[in-house]
ZADO-1210 file (C-alpha; in nm, 4 decimals, padded with zeros to 6 digits):
<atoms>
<atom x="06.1554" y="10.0410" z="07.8726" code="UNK" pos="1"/>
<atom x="06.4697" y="09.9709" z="07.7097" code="UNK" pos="2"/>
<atom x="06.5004" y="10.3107" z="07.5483" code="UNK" pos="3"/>
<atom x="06.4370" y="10.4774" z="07.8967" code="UNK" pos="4"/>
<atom x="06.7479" y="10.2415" z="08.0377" code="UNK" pos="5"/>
<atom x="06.9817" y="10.3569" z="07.7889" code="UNK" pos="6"/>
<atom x="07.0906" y="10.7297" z="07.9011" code="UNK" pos="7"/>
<atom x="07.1189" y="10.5592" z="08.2450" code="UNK" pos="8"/>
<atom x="07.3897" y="10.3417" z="08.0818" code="UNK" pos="9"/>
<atom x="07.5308" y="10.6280" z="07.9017" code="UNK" pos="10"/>
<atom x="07.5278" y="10.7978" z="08.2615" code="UNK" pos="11"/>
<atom x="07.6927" y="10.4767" z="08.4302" code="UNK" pos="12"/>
<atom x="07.9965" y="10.5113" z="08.1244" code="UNK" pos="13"/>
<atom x="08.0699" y="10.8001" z="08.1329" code="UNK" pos="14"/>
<atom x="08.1280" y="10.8283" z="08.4870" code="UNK" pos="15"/>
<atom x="08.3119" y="10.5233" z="08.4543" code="UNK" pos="16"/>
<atom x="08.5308" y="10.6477" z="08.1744" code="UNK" pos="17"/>
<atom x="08.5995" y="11.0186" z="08.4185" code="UNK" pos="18"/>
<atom x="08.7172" y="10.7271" z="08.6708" code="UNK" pos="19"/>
<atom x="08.9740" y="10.5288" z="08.4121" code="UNK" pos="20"/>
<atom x="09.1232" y="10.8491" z="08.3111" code="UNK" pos="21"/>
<atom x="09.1576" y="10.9700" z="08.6981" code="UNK" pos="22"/>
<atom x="09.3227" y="10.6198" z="08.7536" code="UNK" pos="23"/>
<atom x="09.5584" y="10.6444" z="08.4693" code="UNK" pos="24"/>
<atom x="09.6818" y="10.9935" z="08.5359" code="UNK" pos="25"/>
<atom x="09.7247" y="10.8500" z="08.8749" code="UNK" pos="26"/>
<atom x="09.8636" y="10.5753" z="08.7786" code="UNK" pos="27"/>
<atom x="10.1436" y="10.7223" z="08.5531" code="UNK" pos="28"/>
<atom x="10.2326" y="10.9537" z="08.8205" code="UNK" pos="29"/>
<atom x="10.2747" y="10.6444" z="09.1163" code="UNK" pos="30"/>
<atom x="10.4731" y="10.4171" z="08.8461" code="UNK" pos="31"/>
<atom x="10.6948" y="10.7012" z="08.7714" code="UNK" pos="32"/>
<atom x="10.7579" y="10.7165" z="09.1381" code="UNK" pos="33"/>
<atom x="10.7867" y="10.3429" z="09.1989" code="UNK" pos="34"/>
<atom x="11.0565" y="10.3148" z="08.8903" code="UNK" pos="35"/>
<atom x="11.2731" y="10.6609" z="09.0983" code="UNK" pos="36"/>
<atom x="11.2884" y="10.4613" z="09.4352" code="UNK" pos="37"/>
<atom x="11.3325" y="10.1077" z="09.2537" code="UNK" pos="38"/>
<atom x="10.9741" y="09.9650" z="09.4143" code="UNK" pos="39"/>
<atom x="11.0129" y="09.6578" z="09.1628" code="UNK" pos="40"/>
<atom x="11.3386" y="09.5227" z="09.2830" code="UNK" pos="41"/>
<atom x="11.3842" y="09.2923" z="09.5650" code="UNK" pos="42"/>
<atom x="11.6702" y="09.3519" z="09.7912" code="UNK" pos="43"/>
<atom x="11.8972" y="09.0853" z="09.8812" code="UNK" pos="44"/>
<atom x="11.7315" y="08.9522" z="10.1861" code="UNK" pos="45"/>
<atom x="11.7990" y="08.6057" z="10.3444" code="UNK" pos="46"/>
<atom x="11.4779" y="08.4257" z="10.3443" code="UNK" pos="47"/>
<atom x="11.3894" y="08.1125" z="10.6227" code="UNK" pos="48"/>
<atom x="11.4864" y="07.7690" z="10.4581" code="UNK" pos="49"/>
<atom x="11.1354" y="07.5641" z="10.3796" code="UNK" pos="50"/>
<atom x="11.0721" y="07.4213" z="10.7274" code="UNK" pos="51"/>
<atom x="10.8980" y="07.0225" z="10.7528" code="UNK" pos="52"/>
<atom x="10.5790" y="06.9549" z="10.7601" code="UNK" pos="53"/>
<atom x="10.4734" y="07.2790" z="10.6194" code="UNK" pos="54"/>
<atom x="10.2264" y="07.1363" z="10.3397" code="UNK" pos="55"/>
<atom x="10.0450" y="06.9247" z="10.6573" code="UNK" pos="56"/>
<atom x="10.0723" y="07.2606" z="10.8382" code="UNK" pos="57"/>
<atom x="09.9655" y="07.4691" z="10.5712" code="UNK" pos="58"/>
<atom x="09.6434" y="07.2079" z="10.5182" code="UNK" pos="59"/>
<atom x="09.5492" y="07.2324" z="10.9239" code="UNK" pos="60"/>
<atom x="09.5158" y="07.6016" z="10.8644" code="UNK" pos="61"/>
<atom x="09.3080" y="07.5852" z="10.6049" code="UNK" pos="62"/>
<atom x="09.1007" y="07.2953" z="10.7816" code="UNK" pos="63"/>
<atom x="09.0402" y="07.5017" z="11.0838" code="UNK" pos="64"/>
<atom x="08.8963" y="07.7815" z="10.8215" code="UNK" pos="65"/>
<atom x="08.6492" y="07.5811" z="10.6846" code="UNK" pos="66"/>
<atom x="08.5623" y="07.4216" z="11.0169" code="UNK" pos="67"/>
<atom x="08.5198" y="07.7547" z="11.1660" code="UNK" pos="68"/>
<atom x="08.3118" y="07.8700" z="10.8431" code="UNK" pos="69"/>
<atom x="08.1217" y="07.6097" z="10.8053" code="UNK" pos="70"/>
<atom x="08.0754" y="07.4003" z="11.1450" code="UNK" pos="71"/>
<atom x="08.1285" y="07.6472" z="11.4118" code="UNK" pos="72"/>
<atom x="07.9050" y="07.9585" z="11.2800" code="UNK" pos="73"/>
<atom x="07.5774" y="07.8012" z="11.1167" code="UNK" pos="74"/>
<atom x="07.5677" y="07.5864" z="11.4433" code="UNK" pos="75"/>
<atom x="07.5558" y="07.9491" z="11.6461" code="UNK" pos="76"/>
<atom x="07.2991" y="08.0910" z="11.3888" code="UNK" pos="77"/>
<atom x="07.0850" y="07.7470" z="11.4478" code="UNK" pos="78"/>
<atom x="07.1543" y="07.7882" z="11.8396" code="UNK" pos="79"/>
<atom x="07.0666" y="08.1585" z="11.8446" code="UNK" pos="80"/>
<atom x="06.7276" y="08.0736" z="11.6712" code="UNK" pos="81"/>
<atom x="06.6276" y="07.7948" z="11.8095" code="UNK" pos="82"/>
<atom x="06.7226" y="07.9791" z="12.1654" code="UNK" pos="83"/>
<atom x="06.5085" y="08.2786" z="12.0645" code="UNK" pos="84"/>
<atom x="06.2110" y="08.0262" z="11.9010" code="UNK" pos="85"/>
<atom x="06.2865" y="08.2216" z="11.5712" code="UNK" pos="86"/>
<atom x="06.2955" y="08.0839" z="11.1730" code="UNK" pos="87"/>
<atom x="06.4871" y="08.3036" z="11.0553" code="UNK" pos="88"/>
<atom x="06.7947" y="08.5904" z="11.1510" code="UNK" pos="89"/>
<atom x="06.6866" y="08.9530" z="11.1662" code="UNK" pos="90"/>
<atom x="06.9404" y="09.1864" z="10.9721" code="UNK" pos="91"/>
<atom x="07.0625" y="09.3422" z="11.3264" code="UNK" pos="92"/>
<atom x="07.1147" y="08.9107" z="11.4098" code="UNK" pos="93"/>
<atom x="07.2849" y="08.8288" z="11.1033" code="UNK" pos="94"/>
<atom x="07.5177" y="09.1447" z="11.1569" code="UNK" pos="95"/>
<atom x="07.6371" y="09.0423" z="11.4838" code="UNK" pos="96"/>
<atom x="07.7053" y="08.6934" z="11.3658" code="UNK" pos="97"/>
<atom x="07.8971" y="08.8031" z="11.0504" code="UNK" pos="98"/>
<atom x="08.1518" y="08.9355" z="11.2883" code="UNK" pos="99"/>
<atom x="08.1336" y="08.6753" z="11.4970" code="UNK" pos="100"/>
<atom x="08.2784" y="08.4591" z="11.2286" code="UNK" pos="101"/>
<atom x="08.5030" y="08.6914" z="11.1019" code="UNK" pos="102"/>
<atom x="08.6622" y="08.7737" z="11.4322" code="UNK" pos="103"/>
<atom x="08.7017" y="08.4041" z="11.5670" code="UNK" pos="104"/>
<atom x="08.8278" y="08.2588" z="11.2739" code="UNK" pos="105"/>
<atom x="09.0883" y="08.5590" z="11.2198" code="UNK" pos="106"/>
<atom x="09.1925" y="08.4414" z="11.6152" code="UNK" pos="107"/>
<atom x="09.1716" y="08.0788" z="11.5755" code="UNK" pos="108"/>
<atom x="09.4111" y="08.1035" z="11.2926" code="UNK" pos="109"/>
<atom x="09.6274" y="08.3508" z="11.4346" code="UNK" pos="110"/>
<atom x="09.6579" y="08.1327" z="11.7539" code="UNK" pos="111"/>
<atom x="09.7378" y="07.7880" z="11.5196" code="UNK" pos="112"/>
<atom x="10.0224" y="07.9831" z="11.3617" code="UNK" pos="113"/>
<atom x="10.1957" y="08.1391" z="11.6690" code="UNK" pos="114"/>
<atom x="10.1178" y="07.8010" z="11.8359" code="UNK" pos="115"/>
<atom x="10.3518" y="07.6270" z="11.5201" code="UNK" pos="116"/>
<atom x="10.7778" y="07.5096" z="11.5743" code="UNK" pos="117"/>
<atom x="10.9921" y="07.8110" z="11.5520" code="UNK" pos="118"/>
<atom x="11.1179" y="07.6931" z="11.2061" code="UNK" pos="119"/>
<atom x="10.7701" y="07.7125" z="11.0498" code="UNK" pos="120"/>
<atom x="10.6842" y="08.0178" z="11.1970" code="UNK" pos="121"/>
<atom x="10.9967" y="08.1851" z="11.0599" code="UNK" pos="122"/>
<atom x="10.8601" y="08.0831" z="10.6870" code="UNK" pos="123"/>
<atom x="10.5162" y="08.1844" z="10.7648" code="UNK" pos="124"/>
<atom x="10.5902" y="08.5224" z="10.8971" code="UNK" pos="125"/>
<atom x="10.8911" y="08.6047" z="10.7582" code="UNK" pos="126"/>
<atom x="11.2600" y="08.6495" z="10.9205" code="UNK" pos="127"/>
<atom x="11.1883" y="09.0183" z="10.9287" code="UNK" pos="128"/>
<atom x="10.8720" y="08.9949" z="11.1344" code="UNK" pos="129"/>
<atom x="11.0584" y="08.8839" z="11.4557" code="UNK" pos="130"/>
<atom x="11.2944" y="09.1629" z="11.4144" code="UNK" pos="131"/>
<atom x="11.2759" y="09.4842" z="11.6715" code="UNK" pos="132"/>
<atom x="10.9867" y="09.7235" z="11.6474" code="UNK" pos="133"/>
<atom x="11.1398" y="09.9818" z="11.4095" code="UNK" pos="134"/>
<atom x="11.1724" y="09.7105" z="11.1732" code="UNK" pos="135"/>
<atom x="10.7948" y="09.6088" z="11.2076" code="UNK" pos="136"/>
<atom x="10.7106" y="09.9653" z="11.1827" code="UNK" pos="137"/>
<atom x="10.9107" y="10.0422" z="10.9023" code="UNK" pos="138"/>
<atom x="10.7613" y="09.7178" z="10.6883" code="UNK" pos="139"/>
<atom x="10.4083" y="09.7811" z="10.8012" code="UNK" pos="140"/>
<atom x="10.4030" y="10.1867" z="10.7018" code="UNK" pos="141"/>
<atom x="10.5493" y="10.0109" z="10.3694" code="UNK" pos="142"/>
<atom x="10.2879" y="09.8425" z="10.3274" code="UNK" pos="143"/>
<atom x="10.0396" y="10.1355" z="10.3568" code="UNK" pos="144"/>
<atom x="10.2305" y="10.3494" z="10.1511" code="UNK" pos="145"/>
<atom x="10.1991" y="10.0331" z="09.8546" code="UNK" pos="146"/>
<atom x="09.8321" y="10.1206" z="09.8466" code="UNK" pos="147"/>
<atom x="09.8961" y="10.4461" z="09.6882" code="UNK" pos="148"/>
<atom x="10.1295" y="10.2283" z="09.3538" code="UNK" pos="149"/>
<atom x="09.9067" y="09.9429" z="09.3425" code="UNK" pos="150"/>
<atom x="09.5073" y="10.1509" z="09.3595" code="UNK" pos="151"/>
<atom x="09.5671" y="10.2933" z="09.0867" code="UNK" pos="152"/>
<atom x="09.6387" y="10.0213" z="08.8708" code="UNK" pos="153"/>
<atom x="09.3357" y="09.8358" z="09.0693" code="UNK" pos="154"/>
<atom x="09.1033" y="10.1615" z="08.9250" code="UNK" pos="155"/>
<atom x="09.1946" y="10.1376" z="08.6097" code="UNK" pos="156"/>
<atom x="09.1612" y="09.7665" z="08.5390" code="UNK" pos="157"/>
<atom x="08.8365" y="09.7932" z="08.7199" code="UNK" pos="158"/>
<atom x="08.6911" y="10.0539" z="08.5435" code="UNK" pos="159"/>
<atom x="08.7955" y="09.9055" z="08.1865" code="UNK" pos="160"/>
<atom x="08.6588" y="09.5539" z="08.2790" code="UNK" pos="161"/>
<atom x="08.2931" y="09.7853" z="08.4279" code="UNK" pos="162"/>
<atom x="08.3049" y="09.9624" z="08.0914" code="UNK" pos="163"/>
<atom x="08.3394" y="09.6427" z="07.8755" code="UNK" pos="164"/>
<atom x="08.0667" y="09.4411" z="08.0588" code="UNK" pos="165"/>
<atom x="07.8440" y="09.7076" z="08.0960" code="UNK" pos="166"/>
<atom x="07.8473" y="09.7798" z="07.7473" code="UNK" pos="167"/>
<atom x="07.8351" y="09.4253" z="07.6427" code="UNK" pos="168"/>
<atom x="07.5757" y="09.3144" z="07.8540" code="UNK" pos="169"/>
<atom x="07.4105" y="09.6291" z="07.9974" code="UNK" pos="170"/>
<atom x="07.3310" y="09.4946" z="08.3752" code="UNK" pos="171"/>
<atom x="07.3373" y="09.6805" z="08.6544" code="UNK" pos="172"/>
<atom x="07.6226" y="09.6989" z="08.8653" code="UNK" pos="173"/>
<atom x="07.6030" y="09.4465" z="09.1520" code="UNK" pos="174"/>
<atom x="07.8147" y="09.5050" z="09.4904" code="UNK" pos="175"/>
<atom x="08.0222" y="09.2639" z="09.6439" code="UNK" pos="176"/>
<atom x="07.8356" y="09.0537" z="09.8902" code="UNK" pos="177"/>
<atom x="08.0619" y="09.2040" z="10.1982" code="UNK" pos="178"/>
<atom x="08.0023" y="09.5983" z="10.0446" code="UNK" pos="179"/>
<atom x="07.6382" y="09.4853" z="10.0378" code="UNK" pos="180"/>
<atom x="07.6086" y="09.3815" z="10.4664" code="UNK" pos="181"/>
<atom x="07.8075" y="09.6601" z="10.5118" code="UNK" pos="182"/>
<atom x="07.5762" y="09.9189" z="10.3741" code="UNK" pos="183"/>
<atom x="07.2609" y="09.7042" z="10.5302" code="UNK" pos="184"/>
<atom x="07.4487" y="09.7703" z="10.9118" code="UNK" pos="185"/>
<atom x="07.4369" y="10.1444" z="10.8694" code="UNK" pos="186"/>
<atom x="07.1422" y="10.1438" z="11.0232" code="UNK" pos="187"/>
<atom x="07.2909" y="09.9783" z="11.3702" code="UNK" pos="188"/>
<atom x="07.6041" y="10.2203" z="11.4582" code="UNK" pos="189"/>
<atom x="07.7609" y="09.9412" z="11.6844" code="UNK" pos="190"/>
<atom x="07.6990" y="09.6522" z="11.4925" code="UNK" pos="191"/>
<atom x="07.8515" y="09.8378" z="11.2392" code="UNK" pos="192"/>
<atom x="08.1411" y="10.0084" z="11.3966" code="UNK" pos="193"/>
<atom x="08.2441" y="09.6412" z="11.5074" code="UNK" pos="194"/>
<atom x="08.2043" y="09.5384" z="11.0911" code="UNK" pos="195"/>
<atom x="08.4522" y="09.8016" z="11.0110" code="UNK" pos="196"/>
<atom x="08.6635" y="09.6872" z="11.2704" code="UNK" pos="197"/>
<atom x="08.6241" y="09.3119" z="11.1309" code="UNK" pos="198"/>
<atom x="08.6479" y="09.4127" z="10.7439" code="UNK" pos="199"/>
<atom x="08.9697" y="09.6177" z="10.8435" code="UNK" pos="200"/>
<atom x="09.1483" y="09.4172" z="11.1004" code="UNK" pos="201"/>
<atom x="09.0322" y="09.1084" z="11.1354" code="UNK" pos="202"/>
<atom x="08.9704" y="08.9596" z="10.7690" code="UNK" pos="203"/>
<atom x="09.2808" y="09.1254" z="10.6569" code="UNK" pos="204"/>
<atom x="09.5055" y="08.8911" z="10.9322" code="UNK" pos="205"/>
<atom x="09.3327" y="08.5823" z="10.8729" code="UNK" pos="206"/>
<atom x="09.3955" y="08.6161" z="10.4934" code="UNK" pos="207"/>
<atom x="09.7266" y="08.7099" z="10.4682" code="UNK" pos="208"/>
<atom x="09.8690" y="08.4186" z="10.7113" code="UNK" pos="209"/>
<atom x="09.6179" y="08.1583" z="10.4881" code="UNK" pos="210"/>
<atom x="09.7315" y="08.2564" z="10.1582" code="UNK" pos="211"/>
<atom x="10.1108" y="08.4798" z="10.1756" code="UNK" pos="212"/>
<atom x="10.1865" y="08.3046" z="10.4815" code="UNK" pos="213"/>
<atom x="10.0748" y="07.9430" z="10.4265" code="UNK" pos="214"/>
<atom x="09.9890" y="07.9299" z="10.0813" code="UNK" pos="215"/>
<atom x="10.2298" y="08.1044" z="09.8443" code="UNK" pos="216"/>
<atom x="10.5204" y="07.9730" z="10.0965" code="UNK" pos="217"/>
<atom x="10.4286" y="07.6166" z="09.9771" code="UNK" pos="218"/>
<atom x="10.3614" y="07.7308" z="09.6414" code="UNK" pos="219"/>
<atom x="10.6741" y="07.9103" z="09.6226" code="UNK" pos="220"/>
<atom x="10.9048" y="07.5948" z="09.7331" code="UNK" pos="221"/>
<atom x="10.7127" y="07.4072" z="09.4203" code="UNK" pos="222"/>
<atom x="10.6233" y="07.6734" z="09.1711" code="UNK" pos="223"/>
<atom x="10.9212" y="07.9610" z="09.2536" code="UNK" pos="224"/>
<atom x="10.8087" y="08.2839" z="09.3730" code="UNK" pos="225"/>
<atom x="10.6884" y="08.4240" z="09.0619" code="UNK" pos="226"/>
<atom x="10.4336" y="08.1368" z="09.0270" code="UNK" pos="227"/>
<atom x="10.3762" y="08.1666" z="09.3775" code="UNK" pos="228"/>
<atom x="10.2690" y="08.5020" z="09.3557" code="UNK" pos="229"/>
<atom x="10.0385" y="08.3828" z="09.0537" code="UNK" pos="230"/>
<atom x="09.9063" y="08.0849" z="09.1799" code="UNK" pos="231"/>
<atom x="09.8578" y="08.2176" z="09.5460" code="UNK" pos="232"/>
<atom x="09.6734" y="08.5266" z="09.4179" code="UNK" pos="233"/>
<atom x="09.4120" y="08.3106" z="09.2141" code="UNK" pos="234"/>
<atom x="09.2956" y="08.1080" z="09.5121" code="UNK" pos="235"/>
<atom x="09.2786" y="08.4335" z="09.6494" code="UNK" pos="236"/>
<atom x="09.0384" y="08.5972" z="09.4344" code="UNK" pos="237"/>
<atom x="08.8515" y="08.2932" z="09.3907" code="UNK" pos="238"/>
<atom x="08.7413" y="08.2720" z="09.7399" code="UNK" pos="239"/>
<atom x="08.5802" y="08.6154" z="09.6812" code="UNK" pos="240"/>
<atom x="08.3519" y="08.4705" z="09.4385" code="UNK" pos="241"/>
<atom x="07.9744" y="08.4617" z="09.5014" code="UNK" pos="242"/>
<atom x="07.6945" y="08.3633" z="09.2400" code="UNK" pos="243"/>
<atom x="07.4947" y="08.6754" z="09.3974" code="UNK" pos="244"/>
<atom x="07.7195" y="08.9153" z="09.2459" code="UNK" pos="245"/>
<atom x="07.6793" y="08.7710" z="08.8607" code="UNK" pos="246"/>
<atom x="07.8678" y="08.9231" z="08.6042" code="UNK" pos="247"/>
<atom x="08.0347" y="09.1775" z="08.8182" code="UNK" pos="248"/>
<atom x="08.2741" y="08.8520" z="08.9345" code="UNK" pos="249"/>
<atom x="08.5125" y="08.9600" z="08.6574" code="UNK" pos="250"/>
<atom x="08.5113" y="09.3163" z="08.7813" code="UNK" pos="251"/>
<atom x="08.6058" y="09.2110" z="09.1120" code="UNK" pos="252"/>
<atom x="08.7745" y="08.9253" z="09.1085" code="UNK" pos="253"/>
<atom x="09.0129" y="09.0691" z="08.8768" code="UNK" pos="254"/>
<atom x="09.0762" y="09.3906" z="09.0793" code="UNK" pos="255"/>
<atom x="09.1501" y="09.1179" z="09.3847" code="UNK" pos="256"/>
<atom x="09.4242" y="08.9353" z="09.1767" code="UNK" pos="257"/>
<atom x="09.6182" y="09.2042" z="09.1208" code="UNK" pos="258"/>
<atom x="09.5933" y="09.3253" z="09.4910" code="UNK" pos="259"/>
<atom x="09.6803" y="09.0253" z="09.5896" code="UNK" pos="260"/>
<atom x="10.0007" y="09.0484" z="09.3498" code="UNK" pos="261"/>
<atom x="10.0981" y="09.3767" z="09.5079" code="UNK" pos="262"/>
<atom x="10.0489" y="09.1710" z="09.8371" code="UNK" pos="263"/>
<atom x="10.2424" y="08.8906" z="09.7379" code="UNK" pos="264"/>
<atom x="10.5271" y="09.0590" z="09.6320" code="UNK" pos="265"/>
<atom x="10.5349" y="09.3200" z="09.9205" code="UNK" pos="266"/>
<atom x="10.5583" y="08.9956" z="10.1129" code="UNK" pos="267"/>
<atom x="10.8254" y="08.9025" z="09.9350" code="UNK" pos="268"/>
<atom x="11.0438" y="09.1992" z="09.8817" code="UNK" pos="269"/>
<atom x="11.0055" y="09.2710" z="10.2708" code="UNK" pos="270"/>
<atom x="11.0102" y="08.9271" z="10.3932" code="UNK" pos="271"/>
<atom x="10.7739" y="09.0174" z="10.6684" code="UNK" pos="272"/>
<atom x="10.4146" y="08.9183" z="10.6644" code="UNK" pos="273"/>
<atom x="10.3438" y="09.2723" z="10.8049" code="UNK" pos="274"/>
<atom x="10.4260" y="09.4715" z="10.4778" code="UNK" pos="275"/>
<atom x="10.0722" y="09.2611" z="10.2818" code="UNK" pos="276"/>
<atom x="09.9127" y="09.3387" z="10.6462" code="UNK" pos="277"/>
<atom x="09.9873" y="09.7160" z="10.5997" code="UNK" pos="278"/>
<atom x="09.8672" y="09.6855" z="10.2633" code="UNK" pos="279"/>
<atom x="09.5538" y="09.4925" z="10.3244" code="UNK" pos="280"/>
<atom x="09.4631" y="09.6605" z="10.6310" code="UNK" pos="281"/>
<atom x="09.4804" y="10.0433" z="10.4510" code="UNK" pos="282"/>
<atom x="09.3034" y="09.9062" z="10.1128" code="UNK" pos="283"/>
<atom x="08.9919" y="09.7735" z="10.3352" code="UNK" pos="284"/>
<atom x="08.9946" y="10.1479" z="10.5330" code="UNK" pos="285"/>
<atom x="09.0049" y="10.3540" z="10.2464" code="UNK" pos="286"/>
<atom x="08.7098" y="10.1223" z="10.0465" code="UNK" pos="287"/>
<atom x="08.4838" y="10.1382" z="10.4059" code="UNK" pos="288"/>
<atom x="08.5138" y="10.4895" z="10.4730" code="UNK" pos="289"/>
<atom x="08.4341" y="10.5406" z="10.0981" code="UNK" pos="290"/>
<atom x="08.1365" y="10.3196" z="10.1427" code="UNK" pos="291"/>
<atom x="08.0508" y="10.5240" z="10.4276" code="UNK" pos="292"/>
<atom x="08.0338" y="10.8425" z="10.2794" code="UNK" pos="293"/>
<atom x="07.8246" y="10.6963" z="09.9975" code="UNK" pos="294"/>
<atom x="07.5691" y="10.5466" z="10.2503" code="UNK" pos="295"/>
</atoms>
């Protein structure tokens, strides 16, 4: 059995190796681009002072995340069986309270923040995001246009850390727990459209006010805005974790740190919470539509 595995993993690397060497020509080619129009240097904008409160503030939000998580949703999914004298969710079920969750806690937070003083608000969002429409425009298509510096440095880190623990441990690759519910809503076209809509919209807004907005804000009046960044970006990846995706954890939640860098520092360099939105947002289109095709 063992002998039959092994041209699979020869298979496996060497499409992963055709991938690293795709994502460093690429990756050349976008730094050379981001050194010509000076990507890596901030401009000299005037940032919101640090506003009271905002560690108590920054603590609700994250309260109201776990409440929502944790209270809110399993207590629909024990109401919706116990309602339909079922033991346990059917896929279609399970699909339509994923997004449930997703979508109400991206609201409840967004509705907390807008619903802070005006001084907070200014530190969450950044001075630029109240600014006219072109502005908001201009930082959000910013944003987008990041993806196309910071994927390729995602690929190849990605596909060196696939290539190492492949070779060292010689598993099969496991998706990421969202990739996975994705593919397994295929089947349902509108429970899956409104997934899409969820893993692209919704997620995206709730995690860049919890951790750019509230988290590396505090961070940054503690830690300065490189450890910010940092700091911010761990928490980050480490709420992607999940014991059902084994070793590939280092994979991913490797390839999410330095997303979230590129997020962090967007947010920085902009000063507008809608440049790491821009980001986000495009990053989770390009990986479902890729996911679709695949399916």
């Amino acid at each position: 059995m063992q002998d039959k595995a092994l041209p699979d993993i020869q298979m496996i690397l060497s499409e992963r190796l055709s991938y690293l060497v795709i994502g460093i020509v690429l990756t050349i080619l976008s730094s050379a681009v981001a050194y010509a129009i000076k990507f890596y240097k901030f401009s000299d904008n005037k940032t919101a002072s640090y506003p009271p409160h905002f560690f108590i503030q920054t603590v609700g939000a994250f309260a109201l995340f776990f409440f929502v998580e944790l209270f809110i949703v399993p207590t629909i999914s024990l109401l919706w069986m116990y309602f339909y004298q079922v033991k346990e969710l059917t896929l279609y079920q399970q699909g339509w309270i994923n997004n449930f969750s997703i979508i109400v806690v991206a609201l409840a937070t967004a509705f907390y923040s807008f619903s802070l003083p005006e001084p907070s608000k200014k530190s969450l969002f950044g001075l630029n995001f109240f600014k006219g429409s072109e502005r908001k425009l201009k930082d959000f298509l910013f944003g987008m246009l990041t993806w196309f510096i910071s994927y390729p440095i995602v690929i190849v880190v990605s596909q060196l850390l696939a290539i190492v623990v492949l070779y060292l441990f010689q598993e099969p690759h496991v998706d990421q727990v969202v990739v996975q519910h994705l593919k397994a809503m295929a089947q349902f076209p509108l429970v899956f459209s409104l997934m899409v809509l969820s893993i692209v919209i919704f997620a995206p807004l709730c995690e860049e006010i919890l951790f750019r907005g509230f988290l590396q804000t505090w961070l940054k009046h503690h830690l300065g805005l490189k450890g910010a960044i940092v700091v911010s970006s761990i928490v980050f990846a480490s709420f992607h974790f999940s014991l059902a995706q084994g070793i590939d954890n280092i994979e991913l939640l490797t390839s999410l740190f330095i997303l979230s860098c590129f997020l962090g520092f967007i947010f920085e360099k902009n000063d507008s919470l809608l440049a790491p939105l821009g980001l986000h947002m495009f990053f989770n289109f390009i990986g479902t539509m890729m996911i679709y095709y695949q399916t």
